[in-house]
C-alpha positions in Angstrom: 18.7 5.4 15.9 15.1 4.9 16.4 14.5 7.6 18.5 15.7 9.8 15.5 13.4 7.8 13.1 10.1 8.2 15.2 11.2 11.9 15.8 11.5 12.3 11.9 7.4 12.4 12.0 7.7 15.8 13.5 8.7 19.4 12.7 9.2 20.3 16.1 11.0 16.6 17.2 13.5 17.3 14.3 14.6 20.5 15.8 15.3 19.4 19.1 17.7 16.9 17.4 20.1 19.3 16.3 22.2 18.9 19.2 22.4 15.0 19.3 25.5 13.2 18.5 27.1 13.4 15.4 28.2 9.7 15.4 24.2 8.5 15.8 23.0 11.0 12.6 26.2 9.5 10.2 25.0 6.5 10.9 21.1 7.6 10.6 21.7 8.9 6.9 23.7 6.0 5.4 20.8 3.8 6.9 18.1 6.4 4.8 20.5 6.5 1.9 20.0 2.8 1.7 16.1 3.2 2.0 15.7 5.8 -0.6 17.8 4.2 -3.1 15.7 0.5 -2.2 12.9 1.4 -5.1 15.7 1.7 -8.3 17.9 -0.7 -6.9 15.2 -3.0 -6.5 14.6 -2.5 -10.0 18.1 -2.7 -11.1 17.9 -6.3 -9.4 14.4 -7.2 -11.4 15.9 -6.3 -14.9 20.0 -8.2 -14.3 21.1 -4.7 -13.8 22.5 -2.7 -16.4 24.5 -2.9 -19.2 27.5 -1.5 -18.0 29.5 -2.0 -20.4 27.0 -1.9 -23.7 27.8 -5.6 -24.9 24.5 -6.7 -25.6 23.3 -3.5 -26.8 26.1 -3.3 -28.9 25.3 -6.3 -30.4 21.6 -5.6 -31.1 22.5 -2.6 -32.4 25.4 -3.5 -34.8 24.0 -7.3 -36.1 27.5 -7.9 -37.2 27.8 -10.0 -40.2 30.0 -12.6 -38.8 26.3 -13.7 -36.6 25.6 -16.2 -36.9 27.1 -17.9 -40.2 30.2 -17.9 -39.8 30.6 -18.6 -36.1 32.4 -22.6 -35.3 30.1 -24.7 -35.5 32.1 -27.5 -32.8 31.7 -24.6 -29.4 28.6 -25.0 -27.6 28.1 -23.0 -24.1 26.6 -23.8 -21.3 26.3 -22.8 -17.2 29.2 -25.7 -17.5 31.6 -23.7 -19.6 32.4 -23.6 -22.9 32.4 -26.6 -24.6 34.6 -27.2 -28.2 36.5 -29.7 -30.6 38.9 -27.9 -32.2 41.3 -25.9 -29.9 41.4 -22.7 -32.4 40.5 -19.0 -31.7 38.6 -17.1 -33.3 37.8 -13.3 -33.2 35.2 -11.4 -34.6 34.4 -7.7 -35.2 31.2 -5.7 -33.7 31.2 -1.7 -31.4 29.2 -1.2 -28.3 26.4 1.5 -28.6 29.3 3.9 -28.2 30.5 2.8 -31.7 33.8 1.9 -30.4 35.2 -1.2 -31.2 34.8 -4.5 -29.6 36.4 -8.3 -30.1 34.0 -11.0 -29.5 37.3 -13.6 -28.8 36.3 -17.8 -28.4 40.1 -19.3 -27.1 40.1 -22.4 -26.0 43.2 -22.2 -25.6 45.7 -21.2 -22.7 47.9 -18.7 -24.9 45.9 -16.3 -27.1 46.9 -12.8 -27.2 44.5 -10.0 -27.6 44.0 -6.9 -29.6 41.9 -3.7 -28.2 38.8 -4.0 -26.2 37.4 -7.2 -26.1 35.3 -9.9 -24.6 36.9 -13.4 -24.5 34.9 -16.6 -23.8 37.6 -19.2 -22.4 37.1 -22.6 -21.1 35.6 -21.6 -17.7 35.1 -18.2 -17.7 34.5 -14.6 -20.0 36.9 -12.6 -19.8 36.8 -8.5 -20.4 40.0 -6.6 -21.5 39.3 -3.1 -22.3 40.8 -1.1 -25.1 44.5 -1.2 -23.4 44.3 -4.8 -23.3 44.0 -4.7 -19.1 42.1 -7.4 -17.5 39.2 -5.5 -16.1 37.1 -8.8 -15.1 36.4 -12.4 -15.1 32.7 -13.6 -14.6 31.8 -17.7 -14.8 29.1 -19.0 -17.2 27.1 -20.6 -14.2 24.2 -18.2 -14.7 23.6 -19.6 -18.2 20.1 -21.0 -18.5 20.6 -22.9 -21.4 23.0 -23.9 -23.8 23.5 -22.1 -26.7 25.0 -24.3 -29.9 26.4 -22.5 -32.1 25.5 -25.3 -34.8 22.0 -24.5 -33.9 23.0 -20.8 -34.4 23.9 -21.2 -37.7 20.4 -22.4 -38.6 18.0 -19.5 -37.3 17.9 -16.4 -39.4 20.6 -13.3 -38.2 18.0 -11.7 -35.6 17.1 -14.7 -34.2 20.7 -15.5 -33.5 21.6 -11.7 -32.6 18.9 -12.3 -30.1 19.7 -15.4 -28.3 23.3 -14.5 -28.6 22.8 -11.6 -27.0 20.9 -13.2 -24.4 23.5 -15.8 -23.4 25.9 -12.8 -22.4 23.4 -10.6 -20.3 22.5 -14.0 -18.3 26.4 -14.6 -18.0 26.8 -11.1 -16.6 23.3 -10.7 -14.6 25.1 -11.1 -11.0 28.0 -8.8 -11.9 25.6 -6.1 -13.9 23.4 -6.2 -10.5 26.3 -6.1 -8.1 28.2 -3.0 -10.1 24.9 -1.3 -11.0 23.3 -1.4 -6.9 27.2 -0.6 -6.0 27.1 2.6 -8.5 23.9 3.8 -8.3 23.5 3.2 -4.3 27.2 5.2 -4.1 25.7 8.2 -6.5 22.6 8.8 -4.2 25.3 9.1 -1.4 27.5 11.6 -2.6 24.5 13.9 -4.3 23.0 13.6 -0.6 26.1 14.9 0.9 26.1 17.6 -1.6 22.1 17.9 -0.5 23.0 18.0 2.8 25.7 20.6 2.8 24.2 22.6 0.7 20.9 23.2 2.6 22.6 23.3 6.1 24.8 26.1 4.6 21.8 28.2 3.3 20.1 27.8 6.2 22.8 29.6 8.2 20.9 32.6 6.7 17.6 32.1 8.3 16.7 34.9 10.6 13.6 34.9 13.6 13.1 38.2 15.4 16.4 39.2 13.3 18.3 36.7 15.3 20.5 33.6 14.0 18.4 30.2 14.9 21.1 27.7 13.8 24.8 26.9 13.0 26.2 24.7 10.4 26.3 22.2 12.5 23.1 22.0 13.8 21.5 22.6 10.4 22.9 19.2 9.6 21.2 17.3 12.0 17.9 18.8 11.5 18.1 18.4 7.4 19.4 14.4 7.9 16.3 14.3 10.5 14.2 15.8 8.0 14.6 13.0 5.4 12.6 10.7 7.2 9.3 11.1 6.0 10.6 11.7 2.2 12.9 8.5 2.4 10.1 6.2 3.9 7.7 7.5 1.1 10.2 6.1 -1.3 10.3 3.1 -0.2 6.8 2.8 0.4 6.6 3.4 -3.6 9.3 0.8 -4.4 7.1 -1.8 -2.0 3.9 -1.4 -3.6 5.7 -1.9 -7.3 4.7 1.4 -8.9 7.5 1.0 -11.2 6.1 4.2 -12.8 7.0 6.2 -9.9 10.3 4.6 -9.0 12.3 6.4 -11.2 10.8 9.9 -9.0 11.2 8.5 -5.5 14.6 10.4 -5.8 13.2 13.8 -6.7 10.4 13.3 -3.9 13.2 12.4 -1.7 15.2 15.5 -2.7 12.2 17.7 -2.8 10.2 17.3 0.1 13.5 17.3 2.4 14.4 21.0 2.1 11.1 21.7 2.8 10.4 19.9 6.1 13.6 20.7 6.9 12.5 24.6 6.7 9.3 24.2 8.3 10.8 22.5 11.3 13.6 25.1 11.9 10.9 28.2 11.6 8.4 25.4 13.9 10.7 24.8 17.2 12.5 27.8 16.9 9.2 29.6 17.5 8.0 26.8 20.0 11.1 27.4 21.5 10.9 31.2 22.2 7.4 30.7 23.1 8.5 28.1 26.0 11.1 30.4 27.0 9.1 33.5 27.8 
């Protein structure tokens, strides 16, 4: 593998790998997959991922009525749980961004039954069922920086509350939002890679020296993986230094500059090639 990343500096190295194994480039491109996805994903990681599922947002966006005058004023959560006096659910009434609705659900109890999509905050853990009432998830409260009382809710004017609120359940979720949002995003960049990947080794069946094929399909596949070298280690170069401006474009670099070298180092060795061969 590292003789494939050194010869990713050069045109004419790149060609002469289209004949390695096939078993060293697979592993070669998941291992640059990783590296240009690094700059997002590191950014994912900074802001507690995203929000998959629009709770928070939802929130914001909505300020349901219910926040925060008429929440109990006995439950008070912490990183420890929920904590409460009177064993009674309650259920209130906001959307996510989408406008669909959502259950914000406090049941201390055991048995509660639940109606549609919604979020439940038990004892120990909050609990996601989505709109056919299916489990999707269970996350703890251990990521909880502080504790929210809802007594203390009740005091602070409705943004205020919407705010911390809203805050209590992104801190609750940061470790799943990060771990779902890496897993999603990293797993996109593969599969439009592969499409990348295909796609240009495919075209470049069509590419014609002296009127004579240069490459196969196969072939074509090594040299294009080869080729993202360069693109993939500029990426991460850009995630590194913190440019968050540019983080968001280390993708397009990535999937710009690879056809190119790619092209360049086909028409490159193949001429070195016929050269050495006269």
């Amino acid at each position: 593998m590292l003789k494939l990343f050194v010869g990713g500096f050069s045109p004419y190295r790149i060609f002469q790998q289209r004949n390695a194994k096939t078993r060293s480039f697979i592993a070669y491109f998941i291992l640059l997959i990783f590296i240009v996805s690094f700059p997002l994903n590191l950014q994912i990681i900074r802001s507690g991922g995203w929000d998959l599922y629009n709770f928070t947002a939802g929130i914001q966006q909505s300020n349901p009525d219910w926040l925060p005058y008429q929440l109990p004023e006995d439950i008070e959560i912490s990183r420890y749980g929920m904590y409460y006096v009177d064993e009674v659910v309650h259920t209130f009434a906001t959307t996510n961004v989408s406008g669909d609705p959502l259950n914000i659900v406090f049941a201390p109890v055991d048995n509660y039954e639940v109606s549609g999509r919604s979020l439940v905050f038990e004892k120990e853990s909050i609990v996601y069922y989505n709109e056919n009432n299916t489990n999707v998830f269970t996350i703890g409260y251990s990521n909880i920086s502080q504790t929210v009382r809802f007594s203390e809710l009740r005091m602070m004017t409705q943004s205020e509350a919407v705010n911390v609120f809203s805050d209590m359940i992104s801190q609750a979720f940061s470790n799943y939002a990060v771990f779902r949002s890496i897993f999603l995003y990293t797993g996109i960049t593969l599969f439009l890679n592969v499409i990348l990947v295909v796609v240009l080794s495919a075209i470049f069946i069509f590419i014609r020296i002296n009127y004579q094929q240069v490459t196969s399909f196969g072939q074509n596949l090594r040299i294009v993986i080869a080729s993202m070298t360069l693109p993939s280690i500029i990426g991460f170069i850009v995630g590194i230094l913190e440019i968050v401006e540019f983080n968001a474009f280390s993708v397009v670099i990535f999937q710009f500059m690879t056809p190119l070298i790619a092209l360049f180092a086909i028409y490159k060795g193949a001429k070195q090639t016929q050269a050495q061969n006269k």
